[in-house]
C-alpha positions as CSV (number, residue, x, y, z in Angstrom):
1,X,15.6,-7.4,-24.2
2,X,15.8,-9.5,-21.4
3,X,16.7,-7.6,-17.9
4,X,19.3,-9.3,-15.4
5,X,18.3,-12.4,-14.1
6,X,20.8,-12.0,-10.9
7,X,18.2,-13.1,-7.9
8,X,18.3,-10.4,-4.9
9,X,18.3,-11.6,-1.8
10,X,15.7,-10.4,1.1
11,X,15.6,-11.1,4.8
12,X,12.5,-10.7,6.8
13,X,13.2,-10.9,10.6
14,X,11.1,-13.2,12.8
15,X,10.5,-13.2,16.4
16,X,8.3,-13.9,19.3
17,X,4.8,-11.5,18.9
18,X,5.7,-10.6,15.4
19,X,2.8,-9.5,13.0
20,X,2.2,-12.3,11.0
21,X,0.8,-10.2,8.1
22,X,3.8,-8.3,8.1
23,X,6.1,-10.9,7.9
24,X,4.5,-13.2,5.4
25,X,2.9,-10.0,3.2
26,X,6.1,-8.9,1.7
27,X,7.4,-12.1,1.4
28,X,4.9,-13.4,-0.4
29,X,5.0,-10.7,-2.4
30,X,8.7,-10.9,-3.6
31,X,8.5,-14.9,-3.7
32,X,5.4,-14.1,-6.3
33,X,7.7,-12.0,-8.6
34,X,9.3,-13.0,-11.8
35,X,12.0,-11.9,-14.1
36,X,10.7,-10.8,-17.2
37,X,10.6,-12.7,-20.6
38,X,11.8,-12.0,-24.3
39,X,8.2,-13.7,-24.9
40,X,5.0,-12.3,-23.9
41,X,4.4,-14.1,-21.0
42,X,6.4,-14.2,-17.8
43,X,9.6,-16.3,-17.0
44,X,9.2,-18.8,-14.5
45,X,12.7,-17.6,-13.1
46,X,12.1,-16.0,-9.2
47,X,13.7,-12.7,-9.1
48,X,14.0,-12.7,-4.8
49,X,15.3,-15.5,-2.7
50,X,13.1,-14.8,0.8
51,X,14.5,-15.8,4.0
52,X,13.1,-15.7,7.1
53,X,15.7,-14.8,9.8
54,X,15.3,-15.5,13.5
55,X,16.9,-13.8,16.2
56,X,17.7,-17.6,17.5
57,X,17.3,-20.9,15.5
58,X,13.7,-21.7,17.8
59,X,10.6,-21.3,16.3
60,X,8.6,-18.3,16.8
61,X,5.1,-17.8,17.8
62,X,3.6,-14.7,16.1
63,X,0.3,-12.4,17.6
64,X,-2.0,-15.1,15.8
65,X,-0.5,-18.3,17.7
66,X,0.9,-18.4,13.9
67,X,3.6,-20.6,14.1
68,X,7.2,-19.4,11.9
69,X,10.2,-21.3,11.5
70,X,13.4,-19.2,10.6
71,X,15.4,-20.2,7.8
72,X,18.3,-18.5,9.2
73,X,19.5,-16.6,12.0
74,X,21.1,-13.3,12.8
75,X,24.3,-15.0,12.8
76,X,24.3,-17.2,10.3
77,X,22.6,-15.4,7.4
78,X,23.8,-14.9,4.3
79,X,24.5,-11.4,2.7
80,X,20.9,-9.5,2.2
81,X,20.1,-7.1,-0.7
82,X,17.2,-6.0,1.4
83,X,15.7,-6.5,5.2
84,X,12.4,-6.5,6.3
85,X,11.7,-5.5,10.0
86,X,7.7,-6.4,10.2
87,X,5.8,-4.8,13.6
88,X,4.2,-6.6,16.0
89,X,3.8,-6.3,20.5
90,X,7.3,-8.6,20.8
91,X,9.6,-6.2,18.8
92,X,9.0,-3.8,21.8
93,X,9.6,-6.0,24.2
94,X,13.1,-4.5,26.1
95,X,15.1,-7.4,25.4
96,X,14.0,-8.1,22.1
97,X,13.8,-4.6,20.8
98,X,17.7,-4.1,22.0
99,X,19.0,-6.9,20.3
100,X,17.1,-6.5,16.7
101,X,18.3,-2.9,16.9
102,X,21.7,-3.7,17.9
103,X,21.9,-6.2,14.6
104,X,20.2,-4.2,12.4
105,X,22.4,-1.2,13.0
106,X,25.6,-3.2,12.6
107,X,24.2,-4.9,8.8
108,X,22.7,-1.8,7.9
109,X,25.6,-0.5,5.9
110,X,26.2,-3.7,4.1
111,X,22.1,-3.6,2.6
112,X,20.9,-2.0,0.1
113,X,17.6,-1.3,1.7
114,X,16.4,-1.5,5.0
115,X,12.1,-1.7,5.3
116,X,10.1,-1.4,8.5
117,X,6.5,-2.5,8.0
118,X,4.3,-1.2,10.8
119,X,5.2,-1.1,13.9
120,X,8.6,-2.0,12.8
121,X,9.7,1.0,12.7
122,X,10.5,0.4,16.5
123,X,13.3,-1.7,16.1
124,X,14.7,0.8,13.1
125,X,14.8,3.8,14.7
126,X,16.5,3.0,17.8
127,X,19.5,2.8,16.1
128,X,19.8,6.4,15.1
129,X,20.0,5.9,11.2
130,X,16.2,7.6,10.8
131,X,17.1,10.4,12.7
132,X,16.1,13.6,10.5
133,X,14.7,11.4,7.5
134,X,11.1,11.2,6.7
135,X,9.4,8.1,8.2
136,X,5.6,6.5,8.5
137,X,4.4,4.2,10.9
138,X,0.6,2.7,11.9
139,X,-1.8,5.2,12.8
140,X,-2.4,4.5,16.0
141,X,1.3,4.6,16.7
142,X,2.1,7.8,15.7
143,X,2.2,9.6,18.7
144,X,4.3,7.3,20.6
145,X,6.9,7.3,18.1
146,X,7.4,10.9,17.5
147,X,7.4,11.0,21.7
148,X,10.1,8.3,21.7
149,X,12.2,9.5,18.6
150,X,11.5,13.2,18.4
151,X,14.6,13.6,15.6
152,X,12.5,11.6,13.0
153,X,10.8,13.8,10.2
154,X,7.0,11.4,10.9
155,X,4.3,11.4,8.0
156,X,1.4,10.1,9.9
157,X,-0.8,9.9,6.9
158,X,1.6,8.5,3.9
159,X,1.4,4.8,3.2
160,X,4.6,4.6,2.6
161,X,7.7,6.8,2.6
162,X,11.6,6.4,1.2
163,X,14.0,8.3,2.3
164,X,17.5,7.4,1.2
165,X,17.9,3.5,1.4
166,X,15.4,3.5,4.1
167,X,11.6,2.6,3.9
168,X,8.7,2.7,6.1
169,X,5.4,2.0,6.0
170,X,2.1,2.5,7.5
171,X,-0.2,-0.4,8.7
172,X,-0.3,-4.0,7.7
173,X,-1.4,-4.2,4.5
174,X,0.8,-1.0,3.6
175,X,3.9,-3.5,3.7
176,X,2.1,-5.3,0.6
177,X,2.0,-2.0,-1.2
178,X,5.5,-0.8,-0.4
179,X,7.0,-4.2,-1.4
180,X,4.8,-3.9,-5.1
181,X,7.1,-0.7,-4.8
182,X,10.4,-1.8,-4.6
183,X,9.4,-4.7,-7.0
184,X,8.2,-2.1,-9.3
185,X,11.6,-0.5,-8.6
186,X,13.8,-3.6,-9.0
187,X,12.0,-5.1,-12.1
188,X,9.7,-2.6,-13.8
189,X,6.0,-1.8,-13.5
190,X,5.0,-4.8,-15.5
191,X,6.2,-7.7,-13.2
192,X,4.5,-5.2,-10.4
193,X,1.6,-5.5,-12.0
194,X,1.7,-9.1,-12.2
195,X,2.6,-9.8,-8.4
196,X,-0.6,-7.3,-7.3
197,X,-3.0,-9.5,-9.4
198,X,-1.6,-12.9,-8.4
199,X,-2.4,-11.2,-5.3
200,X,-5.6,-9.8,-6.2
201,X,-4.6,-5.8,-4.8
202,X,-4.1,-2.9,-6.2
203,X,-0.6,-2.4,-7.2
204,X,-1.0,1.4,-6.3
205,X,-3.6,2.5,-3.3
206,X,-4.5,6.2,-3.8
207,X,-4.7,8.2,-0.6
208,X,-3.1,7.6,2.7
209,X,-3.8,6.3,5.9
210,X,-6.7,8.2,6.0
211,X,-7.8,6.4,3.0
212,X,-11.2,8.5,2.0
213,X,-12.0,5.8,-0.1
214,X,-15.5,6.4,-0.9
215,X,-16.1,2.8,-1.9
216,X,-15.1,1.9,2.1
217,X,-16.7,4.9,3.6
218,X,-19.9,4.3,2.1
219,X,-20.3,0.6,2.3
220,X,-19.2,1.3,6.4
221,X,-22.0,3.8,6.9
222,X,-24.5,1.5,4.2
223,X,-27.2,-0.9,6.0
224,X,-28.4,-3.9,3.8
225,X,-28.1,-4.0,0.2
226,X,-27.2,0.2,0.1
227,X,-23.5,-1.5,0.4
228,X,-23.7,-3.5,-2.7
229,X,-24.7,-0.8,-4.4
230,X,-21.6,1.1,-3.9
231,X,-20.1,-2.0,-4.8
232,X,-21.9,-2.0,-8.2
233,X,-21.2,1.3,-8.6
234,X,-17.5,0.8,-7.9
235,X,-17.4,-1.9,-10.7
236,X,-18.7,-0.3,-13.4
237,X,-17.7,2.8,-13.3
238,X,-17.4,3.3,-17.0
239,X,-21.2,2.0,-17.5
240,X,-24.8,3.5,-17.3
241,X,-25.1,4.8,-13.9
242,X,-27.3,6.6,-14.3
243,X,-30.5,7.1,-11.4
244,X,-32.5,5.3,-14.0
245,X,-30.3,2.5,-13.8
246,X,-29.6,2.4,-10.2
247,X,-33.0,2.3,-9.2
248,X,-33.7,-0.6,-11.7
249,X,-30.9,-2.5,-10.1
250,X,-32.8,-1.7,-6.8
251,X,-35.8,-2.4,-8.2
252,X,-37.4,0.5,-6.7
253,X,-38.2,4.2,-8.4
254,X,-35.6,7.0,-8.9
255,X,-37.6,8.5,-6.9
256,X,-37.4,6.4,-4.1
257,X,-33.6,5.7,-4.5
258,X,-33.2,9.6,-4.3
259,X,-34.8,9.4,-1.2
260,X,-33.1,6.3,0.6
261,X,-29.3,7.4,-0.6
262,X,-30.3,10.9,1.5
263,X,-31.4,9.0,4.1
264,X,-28.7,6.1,4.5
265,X,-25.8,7.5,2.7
266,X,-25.8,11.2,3.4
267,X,-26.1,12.1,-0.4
268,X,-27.8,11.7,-3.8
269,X,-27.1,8.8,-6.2
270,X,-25.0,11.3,-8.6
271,X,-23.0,12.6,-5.8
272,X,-22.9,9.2,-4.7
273,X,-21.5,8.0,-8.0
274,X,-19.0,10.9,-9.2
275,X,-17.1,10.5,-5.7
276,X,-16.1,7.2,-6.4
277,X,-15.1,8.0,-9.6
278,X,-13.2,10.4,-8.7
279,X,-11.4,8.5,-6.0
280,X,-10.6,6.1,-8.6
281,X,-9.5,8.4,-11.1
282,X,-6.6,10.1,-8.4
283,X,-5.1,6.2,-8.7
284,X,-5.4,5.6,-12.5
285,X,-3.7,9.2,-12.6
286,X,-0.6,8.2,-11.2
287,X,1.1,6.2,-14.4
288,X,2.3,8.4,-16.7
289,X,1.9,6.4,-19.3
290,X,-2.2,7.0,-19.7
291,X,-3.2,10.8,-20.6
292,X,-5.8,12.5,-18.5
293,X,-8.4,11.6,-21.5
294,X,-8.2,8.2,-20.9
295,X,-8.5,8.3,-17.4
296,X,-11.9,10.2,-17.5
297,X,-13.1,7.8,-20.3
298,X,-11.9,4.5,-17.9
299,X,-14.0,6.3,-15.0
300,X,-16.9,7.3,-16.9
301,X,-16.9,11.0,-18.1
302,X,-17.4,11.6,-21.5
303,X,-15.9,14.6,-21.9
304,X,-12.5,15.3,-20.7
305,X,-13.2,19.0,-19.8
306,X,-16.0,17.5,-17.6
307,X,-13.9,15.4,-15.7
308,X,-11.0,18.2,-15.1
309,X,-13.7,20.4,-13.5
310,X,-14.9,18.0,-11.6
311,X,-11.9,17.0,-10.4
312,X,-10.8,20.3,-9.2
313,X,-13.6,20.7,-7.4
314,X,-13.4,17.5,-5.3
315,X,-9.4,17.9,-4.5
316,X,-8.9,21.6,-5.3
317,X,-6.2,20.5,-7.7
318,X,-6.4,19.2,-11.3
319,X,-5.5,16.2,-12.9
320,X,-2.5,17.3,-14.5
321,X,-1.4,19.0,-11.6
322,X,-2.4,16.1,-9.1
323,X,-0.5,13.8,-11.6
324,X,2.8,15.9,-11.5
325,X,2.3,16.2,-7.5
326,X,2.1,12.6,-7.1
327,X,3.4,10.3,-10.3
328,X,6.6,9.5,-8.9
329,X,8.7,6.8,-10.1
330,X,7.1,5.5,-6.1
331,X,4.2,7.2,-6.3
332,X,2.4,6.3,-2.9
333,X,5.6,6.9,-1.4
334,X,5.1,9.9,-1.3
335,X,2.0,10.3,1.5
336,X,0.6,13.4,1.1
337,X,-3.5,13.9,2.9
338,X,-6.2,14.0,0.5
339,X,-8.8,16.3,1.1
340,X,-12.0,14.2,2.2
């Protein structure tokens, strides 16, 4: 059956000093969804009309020098389903930062969702309508914000957080995977899934701001070719990885690859190797629709049992559990630290 084809319509403010990423992230995101098909592949119908809306008709110049051209401004723009607030040094300008609060707290009540991206979430929260909800911003950020708005409930590691018809998310790229979010929400985990590989992301990041992504944390501290290996490692991660293996690939002996992972990487090949499968199991966990035995296959453990204890001994927690904790309908909306 064919879902409603009725186009929702989403605003993304611009303005001098915006973060071009933030702006042009979630649009491209919702300008890359479709409305699904009675056939098997995709309609070519756009589900989101995107408009970019200036606080003037001018053009703005973002960080970059990028240069952005509203489609609209705050007084001329049609009726939104959903605004976008990116971050970005301009939006806390004085002058600025007054009048993007002062409009987005008199159209809040007529959207359906309000999103801050970044450091967005300074022209949101002046207007009051965070106070005592649960909110997210960048990293580095977090201090200043909870100084500034002491009433808001802050995350300071969740990627992204709802609370009510309000949405905030963490760094940059975070806006990317909230808007996946709310296209998963709007349209269904299928045309999600196609937007995040037309983008080539994940269309769910395990983790939060912390991100201990072994993959990242490994190929950060790896010199040389020790950072393709946990590349390699990361890409097969159902195959033969065996110290045999890796060493072949390395072309030097297990027991020299033994050696040089202790030295370089702080750890053993197998340690090396069962920490990024479990990191990548936590994000295959989260759809409900795969059991915990598939999962552990997709990652590379033969035996189920293996993989639950293994699991519980990385995060303390175990699969099931970790699934029911975090398998929301939003999943990574919901933060939450991950034990590194």
């Amino acid at each position: 059956m064919q879902r409603k084809t009725t186009r929702r319509r989403i605003g993304v403010l611009a303005f001098d000093g915006v973060t071009a990423l933030d702006l042009v992230g979630p649009a491209d995101a919702f300008a890359a969804a479709v409305f699904e098909s009675a056939k098997a592949e995709p309609s070519e119908v756009p589900a989101y009309e995107v408009l970019t809306v200036g606080l003037t008709g001018r053009r703005c110049v973002a960080e970059s020098g990028v240069v952005i051209q509203p489609s609209y401004t705050v007084k001329d723009v049609p009726p939104l389903d959903t605004l976008v607030i990116p971050g970005g040094h301009g939006l806390r300008e004085p002058k600025v930062n007054r009048a993007v609060a002062t409009w987005v707290g008199s159209v809040s009540q007529s959207v359906r969702r309000v999103v801050s991206v970044c450091t967005g979430i300074y022209g949101l929260a002046p207007t009051g309508l965070l106070d005592g909800r649960r909110a997210t911003t960048h990293w580095r950020f977090v201090d200043d914000v909870a100084a500034r708005f002491p009433k808001l409930r802050l995350d300071p590691d969740a990627l992204f957080v709802d609370d009510g018809k309000f949405y905030t998310s963490a760094g940059v790229t975070a806006g990317i995977d909230l808007s996946l979010s709310l296209i998963e929400e709007d349209l269904g985990a299928t045309a999600a899934l196609r937007v995040a590989r037309e983008l080539v992301v994940y269309v769910r990041r395990s983790g939060g701001q912390a991100q201990f992504s072994e993959p990242l944390r490994f190929q950060c501290g790896a010199p040389d070719r020790y950072a393709d290996l946990t590349a390699y490692v990361a890409a097969h991660l159902d195959g033969d990885l065996s110290i045999e293996a890796l060493a072949r690939r390395m072309a030097v002996s297990p027991r020299q690859l033994n050696r040089q992972c202790h030295d370089r990487l702080g750890c053993s090949p197998a340690v090396l190797v069962q920490r990024i499968r479990l990191d990548e199991a936590r994000s295959r966990l989260l759809p409900r629709a795969v059991t915990v035995e598939q999962v552990a296959a997709s990652v590379g453990y033969h035996s189920a049992d293996a993989f639950r204890r293994a699991f519980e001994q990385r995060f303390g927690i175990n699969p099931s559990a970790y699934r029911s904790r975090f398998a929301t309908r939003r999943s990574t909306s919901r933060g939450g630290r991950q034990r590194p």
